[in-house]
TIKENU-702112 format. One record per residue (C-alpha): residue number from 1; x, z negated, y. Coordinates in pm, 1 decimal. Example, Ala and Ser with C-alpha at 12.3 -4.5 7.8 and 13.67 -1.06 7.14 Angstrom:
<martors>
+-----+----------+----------+----------+
! seq !        x !        z !        y !
+-----+----------+----------+----------+
!   1 !   1230.0 !   -780.0 !   -450.0 !
!   2 !   1367.0 !   -714.0 !   -106.0 !
+-----+----------+----------+----------+
</martors>
This chain:
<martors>
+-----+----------+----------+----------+
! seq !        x !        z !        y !
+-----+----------+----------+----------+
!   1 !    758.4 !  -1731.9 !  -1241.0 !
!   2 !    513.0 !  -1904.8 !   -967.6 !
!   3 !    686.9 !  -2150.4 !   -793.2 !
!   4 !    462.6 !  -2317.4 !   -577.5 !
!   5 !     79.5 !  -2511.9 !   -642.4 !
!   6 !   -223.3 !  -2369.7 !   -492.4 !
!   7 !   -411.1 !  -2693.4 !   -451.9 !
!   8 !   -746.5 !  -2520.4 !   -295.6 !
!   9 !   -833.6 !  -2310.3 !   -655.5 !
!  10 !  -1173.8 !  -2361.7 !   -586.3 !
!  11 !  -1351.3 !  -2041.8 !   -436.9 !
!  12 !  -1052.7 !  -1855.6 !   -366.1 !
!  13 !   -897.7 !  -1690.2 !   -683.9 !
!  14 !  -1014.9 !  -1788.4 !   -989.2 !
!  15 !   -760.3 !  -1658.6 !  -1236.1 !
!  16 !   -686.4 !  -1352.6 !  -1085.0 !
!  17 !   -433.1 !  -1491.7 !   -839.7 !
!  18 !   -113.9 !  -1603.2 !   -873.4 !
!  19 !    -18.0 !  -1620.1 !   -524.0 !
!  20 !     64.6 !  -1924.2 !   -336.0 !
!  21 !    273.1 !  -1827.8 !    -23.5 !
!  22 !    305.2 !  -1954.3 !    330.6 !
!  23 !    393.7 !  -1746.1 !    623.9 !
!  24 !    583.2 !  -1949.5 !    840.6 !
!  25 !    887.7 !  -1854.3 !   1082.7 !
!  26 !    669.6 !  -1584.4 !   1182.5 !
!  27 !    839.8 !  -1433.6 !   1435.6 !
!  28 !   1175.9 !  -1504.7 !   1286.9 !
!  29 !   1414.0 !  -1212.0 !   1382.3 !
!  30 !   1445.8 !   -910.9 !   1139.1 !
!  31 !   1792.2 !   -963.4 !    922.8 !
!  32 !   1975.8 !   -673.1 !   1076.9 !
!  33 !   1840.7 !   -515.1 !   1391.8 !
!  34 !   2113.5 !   -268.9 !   1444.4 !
!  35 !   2009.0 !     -9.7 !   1124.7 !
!  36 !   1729.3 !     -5.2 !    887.9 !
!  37 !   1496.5 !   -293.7 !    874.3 !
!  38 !   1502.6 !   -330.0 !    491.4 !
!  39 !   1411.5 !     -7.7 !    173.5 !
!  40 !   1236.0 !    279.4 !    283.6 !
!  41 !    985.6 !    494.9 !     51.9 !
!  42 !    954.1 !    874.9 !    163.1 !
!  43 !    771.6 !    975.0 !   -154.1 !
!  44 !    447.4 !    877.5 !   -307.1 !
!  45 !    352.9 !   1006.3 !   -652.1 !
!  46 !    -91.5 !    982.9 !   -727.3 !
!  47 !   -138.0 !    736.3 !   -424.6 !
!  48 !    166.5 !    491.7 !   -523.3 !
!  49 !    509.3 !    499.8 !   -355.9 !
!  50 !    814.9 !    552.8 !   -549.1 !
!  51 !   1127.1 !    337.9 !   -535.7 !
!  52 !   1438.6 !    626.1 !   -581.8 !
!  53 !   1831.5 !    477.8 !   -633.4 !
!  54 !   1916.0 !    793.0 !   -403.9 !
!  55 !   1692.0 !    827.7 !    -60.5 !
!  56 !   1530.1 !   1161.5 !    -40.7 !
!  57 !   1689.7 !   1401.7 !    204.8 !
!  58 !   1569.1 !   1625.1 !    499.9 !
!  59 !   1721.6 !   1966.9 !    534.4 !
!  60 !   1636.2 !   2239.2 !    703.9 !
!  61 !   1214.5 !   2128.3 !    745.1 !
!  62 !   1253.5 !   2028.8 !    373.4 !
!  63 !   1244.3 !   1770.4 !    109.1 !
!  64 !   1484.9 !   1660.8 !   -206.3 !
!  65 !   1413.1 !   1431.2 !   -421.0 !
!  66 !   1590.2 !   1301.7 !   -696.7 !
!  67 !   1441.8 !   1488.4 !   -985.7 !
!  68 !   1383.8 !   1216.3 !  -1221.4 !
!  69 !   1160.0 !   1057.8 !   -954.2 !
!  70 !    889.1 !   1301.6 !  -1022.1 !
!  71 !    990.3 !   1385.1 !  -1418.9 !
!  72 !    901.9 !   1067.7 !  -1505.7 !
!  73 !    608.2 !    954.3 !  -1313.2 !
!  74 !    438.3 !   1291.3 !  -1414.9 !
!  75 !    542.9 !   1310.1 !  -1743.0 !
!  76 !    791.9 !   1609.3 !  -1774.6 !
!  77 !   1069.8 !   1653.8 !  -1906.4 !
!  78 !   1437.7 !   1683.8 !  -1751.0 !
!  79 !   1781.3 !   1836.8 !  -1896.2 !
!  80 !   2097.1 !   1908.4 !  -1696.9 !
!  81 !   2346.5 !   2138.8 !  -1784.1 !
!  82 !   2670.1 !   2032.1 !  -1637.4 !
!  83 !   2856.1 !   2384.0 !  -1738.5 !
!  84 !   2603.7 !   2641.1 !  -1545.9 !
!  85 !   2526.8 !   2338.0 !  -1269.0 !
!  86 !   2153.2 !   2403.9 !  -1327.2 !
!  87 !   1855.4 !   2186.5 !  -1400.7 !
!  88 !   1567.0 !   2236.7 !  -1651.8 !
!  89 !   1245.3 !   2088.7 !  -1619.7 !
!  90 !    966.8 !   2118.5 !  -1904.0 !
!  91 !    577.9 !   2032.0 !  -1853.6 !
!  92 !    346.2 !   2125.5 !  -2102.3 !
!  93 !    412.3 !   2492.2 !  -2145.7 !
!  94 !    641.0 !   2584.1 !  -1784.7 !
!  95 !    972.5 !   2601.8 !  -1771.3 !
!  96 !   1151.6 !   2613.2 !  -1411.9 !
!  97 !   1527.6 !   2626.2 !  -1425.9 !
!  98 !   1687.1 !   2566.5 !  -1106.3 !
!  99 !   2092.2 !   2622.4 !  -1010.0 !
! 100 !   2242.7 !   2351.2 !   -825.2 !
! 101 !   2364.0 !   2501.8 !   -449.7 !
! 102 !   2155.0 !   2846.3 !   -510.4 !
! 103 !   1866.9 !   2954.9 !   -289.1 !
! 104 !   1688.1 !   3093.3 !   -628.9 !
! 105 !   1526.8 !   2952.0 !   -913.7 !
! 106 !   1356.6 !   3044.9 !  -1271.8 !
! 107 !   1001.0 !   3001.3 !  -1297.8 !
! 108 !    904.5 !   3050.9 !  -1689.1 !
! 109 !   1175.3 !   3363.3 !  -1636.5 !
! 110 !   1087.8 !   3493.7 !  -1285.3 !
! 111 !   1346.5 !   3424.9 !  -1032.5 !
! 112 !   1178.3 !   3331.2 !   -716.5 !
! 113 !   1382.0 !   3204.2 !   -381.7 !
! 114 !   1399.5 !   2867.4 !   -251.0 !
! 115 !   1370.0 !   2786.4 !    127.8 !
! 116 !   1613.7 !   2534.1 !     69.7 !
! 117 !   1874.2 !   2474.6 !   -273.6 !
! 118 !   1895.0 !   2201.6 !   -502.9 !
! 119 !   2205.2 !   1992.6 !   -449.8 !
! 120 !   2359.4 !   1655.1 !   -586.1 !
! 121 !   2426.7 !   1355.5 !   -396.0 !
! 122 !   2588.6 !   1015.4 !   -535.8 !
! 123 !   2568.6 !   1166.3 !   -895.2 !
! 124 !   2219.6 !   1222.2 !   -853.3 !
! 125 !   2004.2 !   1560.9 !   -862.3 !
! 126 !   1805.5 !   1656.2 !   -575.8 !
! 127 !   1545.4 !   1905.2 !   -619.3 !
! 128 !   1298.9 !   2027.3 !   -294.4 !
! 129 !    963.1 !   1882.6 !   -379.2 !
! 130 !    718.8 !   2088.0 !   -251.6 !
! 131 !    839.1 !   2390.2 !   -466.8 !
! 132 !    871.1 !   2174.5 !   -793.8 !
! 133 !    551.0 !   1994.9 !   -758.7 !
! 134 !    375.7 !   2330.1 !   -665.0 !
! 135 !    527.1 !   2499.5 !   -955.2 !
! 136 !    408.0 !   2239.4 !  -1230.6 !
! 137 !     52.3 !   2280.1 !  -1063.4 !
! 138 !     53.3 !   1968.7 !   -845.2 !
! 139 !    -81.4 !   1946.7 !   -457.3 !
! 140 !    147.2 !   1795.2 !   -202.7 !
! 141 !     54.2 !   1656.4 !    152.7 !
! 142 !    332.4 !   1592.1 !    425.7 !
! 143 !    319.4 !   1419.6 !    718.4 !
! 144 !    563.0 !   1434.8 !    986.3 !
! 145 !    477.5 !   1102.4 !   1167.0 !
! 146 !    551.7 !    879.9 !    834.4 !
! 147 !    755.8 !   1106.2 !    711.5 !
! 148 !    637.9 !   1078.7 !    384.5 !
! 149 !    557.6 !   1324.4 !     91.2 !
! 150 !    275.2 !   1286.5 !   -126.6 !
! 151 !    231.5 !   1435.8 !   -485.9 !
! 152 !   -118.1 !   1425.3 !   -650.6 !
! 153 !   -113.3 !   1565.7 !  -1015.0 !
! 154 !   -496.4 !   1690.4 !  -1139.8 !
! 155 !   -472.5 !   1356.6 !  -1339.1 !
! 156 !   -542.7 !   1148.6 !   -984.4 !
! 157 !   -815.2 !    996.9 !   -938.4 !
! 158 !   -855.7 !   1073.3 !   -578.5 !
! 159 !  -1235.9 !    921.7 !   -526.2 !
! 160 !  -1392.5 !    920.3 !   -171.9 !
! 161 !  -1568.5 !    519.8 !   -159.3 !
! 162 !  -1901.4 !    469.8 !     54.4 !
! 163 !  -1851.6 !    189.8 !    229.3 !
! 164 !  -2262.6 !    159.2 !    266.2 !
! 165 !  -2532.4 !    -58.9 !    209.0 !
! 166 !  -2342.1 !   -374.6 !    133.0 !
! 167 !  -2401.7 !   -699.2 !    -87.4 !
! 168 !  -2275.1 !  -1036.6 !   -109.0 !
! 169 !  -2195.3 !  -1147.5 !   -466.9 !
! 170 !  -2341.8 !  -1497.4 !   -515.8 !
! 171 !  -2274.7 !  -1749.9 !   -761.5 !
! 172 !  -2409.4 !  -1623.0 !  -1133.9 !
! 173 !  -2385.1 !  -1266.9 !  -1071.7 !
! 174 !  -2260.7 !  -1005.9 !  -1283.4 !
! 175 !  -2213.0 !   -609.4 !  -1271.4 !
! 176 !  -2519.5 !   -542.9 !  -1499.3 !
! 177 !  -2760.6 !   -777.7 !  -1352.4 !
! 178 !  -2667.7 !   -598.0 !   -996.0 !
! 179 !  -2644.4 !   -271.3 !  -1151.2 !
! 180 !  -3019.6 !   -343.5 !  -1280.9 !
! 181 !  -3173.4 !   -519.8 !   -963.1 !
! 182 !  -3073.1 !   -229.8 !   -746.6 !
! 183 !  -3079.0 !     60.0 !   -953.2 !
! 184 !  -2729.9 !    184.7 !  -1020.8 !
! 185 !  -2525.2 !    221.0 !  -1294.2 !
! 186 !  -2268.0 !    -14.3 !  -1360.7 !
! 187 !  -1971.7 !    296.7 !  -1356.1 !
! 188 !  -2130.1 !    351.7 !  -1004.4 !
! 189 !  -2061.4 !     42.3 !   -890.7 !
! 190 !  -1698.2 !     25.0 !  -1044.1 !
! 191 !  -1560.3 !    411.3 !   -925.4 !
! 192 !  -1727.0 !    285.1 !   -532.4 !
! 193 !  -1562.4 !    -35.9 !   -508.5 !
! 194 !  -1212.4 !     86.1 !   -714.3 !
! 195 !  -1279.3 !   -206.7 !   -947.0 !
! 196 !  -1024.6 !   -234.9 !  -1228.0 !
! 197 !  -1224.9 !   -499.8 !  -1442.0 !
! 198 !  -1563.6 !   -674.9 !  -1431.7 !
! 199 !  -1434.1 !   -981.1 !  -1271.8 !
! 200 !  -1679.4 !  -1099.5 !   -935.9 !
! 201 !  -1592.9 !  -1365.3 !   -685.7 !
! 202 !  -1885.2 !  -1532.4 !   -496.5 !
! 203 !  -1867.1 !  -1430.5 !   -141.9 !
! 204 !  -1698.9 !  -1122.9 !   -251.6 !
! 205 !  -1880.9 !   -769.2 !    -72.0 !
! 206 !  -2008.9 !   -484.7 !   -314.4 !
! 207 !  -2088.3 !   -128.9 !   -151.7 !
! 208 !  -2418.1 !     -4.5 !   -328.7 !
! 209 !  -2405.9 !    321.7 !   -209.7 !
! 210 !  -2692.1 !    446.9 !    -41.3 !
! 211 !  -2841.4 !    592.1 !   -342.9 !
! 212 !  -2923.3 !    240.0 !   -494.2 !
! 213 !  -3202.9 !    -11.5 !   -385.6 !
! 214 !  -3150.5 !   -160.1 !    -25.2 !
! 215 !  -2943.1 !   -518.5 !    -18.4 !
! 216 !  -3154.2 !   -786.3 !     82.8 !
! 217 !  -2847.8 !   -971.6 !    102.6 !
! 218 !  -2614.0 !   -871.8 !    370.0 !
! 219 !  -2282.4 !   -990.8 !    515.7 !
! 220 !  -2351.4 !  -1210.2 !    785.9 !
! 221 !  -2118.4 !  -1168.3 !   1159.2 !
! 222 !  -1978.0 !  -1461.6 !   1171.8 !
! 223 !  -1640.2 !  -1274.0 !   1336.2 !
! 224 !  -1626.0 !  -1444.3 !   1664.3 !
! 225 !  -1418.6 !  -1196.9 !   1892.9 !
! 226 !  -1628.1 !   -878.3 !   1911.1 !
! 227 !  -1326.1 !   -668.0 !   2039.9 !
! 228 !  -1244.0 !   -674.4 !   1707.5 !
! 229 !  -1552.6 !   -503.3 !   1582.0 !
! 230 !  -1450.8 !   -152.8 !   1712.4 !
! 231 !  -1469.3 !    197.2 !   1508.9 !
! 232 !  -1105.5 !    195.2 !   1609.6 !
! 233 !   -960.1 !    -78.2 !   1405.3 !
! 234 !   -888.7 !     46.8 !   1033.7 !
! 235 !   -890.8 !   -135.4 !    679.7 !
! 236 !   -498.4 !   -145.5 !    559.6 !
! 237 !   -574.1 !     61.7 !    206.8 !
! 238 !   -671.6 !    397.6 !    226.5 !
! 239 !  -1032.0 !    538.6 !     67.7 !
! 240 !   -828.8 !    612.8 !   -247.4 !
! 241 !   -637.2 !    331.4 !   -311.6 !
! 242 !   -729.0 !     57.4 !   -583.7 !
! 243 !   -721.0 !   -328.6 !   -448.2 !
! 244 !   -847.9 !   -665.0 !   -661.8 !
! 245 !  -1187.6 !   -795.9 !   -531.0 !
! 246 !  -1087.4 !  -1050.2 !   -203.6 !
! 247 !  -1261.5 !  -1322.6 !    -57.3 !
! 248 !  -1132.6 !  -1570.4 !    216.1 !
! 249 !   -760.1 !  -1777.1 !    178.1 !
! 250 !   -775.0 !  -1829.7 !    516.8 !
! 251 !   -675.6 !  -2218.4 !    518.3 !
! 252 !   -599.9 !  -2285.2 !    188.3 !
! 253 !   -303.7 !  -2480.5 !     83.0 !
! 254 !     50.0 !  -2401.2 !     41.5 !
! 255 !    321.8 !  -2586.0 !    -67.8 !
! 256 !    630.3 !  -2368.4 !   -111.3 !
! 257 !    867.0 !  -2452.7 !    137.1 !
! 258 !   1214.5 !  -2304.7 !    234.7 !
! 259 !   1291.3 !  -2678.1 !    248.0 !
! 260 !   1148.6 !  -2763.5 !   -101.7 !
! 261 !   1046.4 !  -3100.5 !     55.4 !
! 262 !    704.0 !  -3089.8 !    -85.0 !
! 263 !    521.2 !  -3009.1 !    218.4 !
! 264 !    148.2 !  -2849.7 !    227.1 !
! 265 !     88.4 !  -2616.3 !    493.3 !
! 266 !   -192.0 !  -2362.1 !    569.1 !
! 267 !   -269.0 !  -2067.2 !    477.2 !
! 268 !   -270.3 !  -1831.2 !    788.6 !
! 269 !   -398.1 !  -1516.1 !    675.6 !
! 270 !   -595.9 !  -1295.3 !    373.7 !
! 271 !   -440.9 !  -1214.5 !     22.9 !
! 272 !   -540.9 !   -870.7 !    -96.6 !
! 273 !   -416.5 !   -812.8 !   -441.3 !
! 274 !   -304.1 !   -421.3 !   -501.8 !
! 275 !    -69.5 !   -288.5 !   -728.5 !
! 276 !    294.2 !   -234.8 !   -617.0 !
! 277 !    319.9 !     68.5 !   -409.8 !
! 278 !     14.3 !     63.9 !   -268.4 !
! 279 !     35.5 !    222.5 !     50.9 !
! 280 !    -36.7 !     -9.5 !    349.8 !
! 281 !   -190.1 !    138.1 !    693.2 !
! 282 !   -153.9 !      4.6 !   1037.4 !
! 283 !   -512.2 !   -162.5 !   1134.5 !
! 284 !   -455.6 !    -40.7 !   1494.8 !
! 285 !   -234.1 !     96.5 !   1723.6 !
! 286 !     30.9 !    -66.6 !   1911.6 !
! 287 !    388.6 !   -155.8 !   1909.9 !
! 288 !    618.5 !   -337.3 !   1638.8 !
! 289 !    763.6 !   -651.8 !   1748.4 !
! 290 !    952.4 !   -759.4 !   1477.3 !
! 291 !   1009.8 !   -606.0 !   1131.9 !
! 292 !   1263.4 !   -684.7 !    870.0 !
! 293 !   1294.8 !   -988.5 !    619.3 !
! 294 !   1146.7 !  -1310.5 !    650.0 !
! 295 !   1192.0 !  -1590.8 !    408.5 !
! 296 !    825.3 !  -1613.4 !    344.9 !
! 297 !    703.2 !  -1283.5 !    416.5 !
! 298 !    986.8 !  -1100.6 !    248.4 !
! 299 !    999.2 !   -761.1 !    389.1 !
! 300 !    755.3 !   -775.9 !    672.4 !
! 301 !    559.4 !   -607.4 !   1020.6 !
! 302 !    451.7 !   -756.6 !   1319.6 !
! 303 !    234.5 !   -536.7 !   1560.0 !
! 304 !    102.6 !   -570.9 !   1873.4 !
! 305 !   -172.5 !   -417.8 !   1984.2 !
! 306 !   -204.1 !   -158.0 !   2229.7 !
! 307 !   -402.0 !   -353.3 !   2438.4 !
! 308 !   -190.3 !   -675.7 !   2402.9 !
! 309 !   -444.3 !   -936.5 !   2255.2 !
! 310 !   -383.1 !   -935.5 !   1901.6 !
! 311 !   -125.7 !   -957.4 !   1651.3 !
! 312 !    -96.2 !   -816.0 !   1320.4 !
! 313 !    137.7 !   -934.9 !   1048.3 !
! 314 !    170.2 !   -779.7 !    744.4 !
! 315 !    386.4 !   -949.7 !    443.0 !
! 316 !    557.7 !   -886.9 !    123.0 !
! 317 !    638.2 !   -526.1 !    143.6 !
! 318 !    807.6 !   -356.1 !   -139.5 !
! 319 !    944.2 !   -138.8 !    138.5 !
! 320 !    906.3 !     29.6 !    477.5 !
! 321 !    767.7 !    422.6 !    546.1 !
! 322 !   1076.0 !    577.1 !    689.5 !
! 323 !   1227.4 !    521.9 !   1033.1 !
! 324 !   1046.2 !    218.4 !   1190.3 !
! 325 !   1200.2 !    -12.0 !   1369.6 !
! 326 !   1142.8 !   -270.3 !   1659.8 !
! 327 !    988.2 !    -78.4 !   1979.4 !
! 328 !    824.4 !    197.7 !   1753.9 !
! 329 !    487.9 !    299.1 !   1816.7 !
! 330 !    224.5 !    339.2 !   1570.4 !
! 331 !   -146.7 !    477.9 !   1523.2 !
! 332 !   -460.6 !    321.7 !   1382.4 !
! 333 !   -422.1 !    434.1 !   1033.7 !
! 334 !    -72.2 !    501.3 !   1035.9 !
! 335 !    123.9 !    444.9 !    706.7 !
! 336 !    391.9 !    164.1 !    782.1 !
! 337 !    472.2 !     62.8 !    449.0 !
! 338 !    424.5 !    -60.5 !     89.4 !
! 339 !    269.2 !   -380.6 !   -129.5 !
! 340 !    544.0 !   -542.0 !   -327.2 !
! 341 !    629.8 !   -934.3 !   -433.8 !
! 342 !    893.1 !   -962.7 !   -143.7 !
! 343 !    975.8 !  -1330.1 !     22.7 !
! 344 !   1004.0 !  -1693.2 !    -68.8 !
! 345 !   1406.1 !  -1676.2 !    -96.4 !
! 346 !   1665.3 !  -1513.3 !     50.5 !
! 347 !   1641.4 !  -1153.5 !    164.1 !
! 348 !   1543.1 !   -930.8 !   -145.2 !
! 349 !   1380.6 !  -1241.7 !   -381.7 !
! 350 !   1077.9 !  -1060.7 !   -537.7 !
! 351 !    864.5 !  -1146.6 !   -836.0 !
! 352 !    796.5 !  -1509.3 !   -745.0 !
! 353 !    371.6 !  -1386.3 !   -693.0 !
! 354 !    244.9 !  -1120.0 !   -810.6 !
! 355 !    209.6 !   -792.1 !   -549.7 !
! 356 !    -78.9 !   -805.2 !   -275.2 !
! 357 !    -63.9 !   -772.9 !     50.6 !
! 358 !    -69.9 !  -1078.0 !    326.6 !
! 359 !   -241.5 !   -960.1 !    646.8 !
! 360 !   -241.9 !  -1205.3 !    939.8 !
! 361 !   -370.1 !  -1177.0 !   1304.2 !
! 362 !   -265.5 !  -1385.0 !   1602.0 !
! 363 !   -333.0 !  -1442.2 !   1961.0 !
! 364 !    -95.2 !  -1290.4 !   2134.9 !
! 365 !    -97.1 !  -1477.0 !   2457.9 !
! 366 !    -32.2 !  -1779.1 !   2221.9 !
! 367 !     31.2 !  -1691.5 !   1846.9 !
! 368 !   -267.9 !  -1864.9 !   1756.7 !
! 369 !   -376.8 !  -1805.3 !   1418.9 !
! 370 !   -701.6 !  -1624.9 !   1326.5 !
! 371 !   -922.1 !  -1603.5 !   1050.7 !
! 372 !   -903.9 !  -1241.6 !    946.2 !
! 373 !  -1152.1 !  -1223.3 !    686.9 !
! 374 !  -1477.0 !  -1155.8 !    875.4 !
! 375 !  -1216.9 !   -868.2 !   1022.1 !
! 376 !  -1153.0 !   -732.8 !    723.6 !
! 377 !  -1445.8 !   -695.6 !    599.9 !
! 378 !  -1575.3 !   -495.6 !    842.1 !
! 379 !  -1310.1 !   -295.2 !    897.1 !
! 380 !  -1338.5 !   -202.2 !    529.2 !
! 381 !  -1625.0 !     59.2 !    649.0 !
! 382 !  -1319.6 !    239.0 !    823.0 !
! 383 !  -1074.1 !    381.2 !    589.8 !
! 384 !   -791.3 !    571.9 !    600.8 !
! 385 !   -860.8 !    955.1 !    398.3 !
! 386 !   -552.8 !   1120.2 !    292.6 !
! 387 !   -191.9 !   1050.6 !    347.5 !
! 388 !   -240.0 !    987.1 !    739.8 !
+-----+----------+----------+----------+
</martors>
């Protein structure tokens, strides 16, 4: 349950937020420096990362997974039998049997050999992924840097958004009187901006595509530091990820405290709202400074840039891609982690807000605060295609 009173409801949310956080302590020190900074997410399953009770192993330039992880995000079915140590797994009309500690399996019958055996670790069945997924008829994408696997089953939706011709949503609009000034169909307008309901905020940007009717009304640059306004920089969700229409919270009251003793601070950054999972890229390239918990950013990055001015912070992970940790270096459009509910409590309180992602950016020469919306939104012309 919400904790904390957003006291600035005006223009920012509207009903579809229930997030009121502060980010203070920002560059508190991560919980435990020495190993991981907090849960790491190797796999993702149709653009969404996948929380697993048994971490995925590497062996020999290969993936396990616990099986379940993909049986029941893709819908198929799972039997062990503990007498002939072998797994069965049932989709549709395929049936792939595969022997725990063999370098063979059964694929509807025909035995076919594995780079790399099944095995069992903490009670737990660990099957490779690529051949699995491949054998039920799913595509998987690797990639070595995040160290991340990717499963899309034909079911994904994995739509390509043009991130042209662009127009301001003012006060009194709706989807069919902009589908009807500019001549394009509402479903149009929905698959290019990954909307998940009808629901428009004034000030909020719609693409058009260039097949529709020329905006006359345009975002306006009103993003004061033009360094920023490089092809270099990189929105945080990839060109196939869904995220909840966003306009500025930059400001905005807050009055959850570690404290409790009432106090209203500001807001100093953007809330996106995505589902939990949602992959999160790194805007640019540079170095982590800190990473781990943070009692209001739960599981949390901070990233310099590679040319030292900025700061980026991004908040309330549901977990980490796999082997960052303070000192790392990362690319523009790097995967770095997850959106989850994480922070307000101690480390691992989740589910006080619902999941979106908090992205901040700071001086660096003096942790000043900036306002990243005007950021954001043009860096939403530069997405991330792919796993990356």
């Amino acid at each position: 349950m919400n904790r904390c009173i957003h006291t600035d409801s005006i223009r920012l949310w509207s009903g579809i937020l229930g997030v009121f956080f502060l980010i203070a302590g920002l560059w508190v020190q991560s919980v435990d420096a020495r190993g991981k900074p907090g849960p790491e997410i190797s796999l993702m399953i149709d653009g969404i990362g996948i929380e697993t009770d048994v971490q995925p192993l590497q062996k020999n330039g290969r993936m396990l997974v616990p099986v379940r992880a993909i049986a029941e995000k893709t819908g198929a079915k799972v039997g062990y039998d503990a007498q002939k140590r072998q797994v069965e797994i049932r989709k549709e009309h395929k049936k792939i049997i595969i022997p725990i500690d063999r370098s063979f399996a059964h694929i509807d019958g025909e035995q076919v050999s594995l780079d790399v055996p099944a095995t069992i670790v903490n009670r737990r069945t660990l099957i490779p992924v690529r051949f699995v997924s491949e054998a039920l008829g799913y595509r998987v994408e690797w990639n070595a840097v995040s160290r991340v696997a990717a499963v899309w089953t034909p079911k994904a939706k994995q739509t390509t958004a043009s991130a042209t011709n662009p127009y301001v949503v003012q006060t009194g609009d709706s989807l069919y009187l902009i589908a009807k000034r500019y001549q394009v169909s509402i479903d149009t307008l929905m698959k290019n901006n990954n909307l998940s309901s009808d629901t428009l905020l004034a000030g909020q940007v719609l693409y058009l595509t260039d097949q529709a009717k020329k905006a006359e009304l345009r975002p306006t640059n009103v993003a004061g530091d033009q360094r920023l306004l490089r092809d270099h920089f990189v929105f945080p969700f990839a060109a196939h990820s869904g995220y909840e229409p966003f306009v500025s919270s930059y400001g905005s009251d807050r009055e959850w405290t570690e404290s409790g003793n009432g106090t209203v601070r500001s807001h100093e950054g953007v809330d996106i709202m995505a589902p939990s999972g949602t992959p999160v890229y790194a805007v640019s390239s540079g170095t982590i400074n800190r990473i781990g918990w943070n009692t209001y950013g739960g599981w949390r990055i901070n990233i310099t840039d590679a040319g030292g001015a900025y700061k980026m912070y991004y908040a309330h992970l549901l977990a980490y891609a796999p082997g960052l940790q303070v000192g790392s270096h990362v690319k523009a459009g790097q995967l770095i982690g997850f959106v989850g509910a994480t922070g307000y409590g101690k480390p691992g309180t989740t589910g006080v807000f619902s999941p979106h992602l908090h992205f901040g950016l700071y001086l660096a020469r003096n942790n000043q605060a900036i306002d990243p919306y005007p950021y954001l939104r043009f860096w939403e012309r530069h997405k991330v295609t792919g796993l990356s």
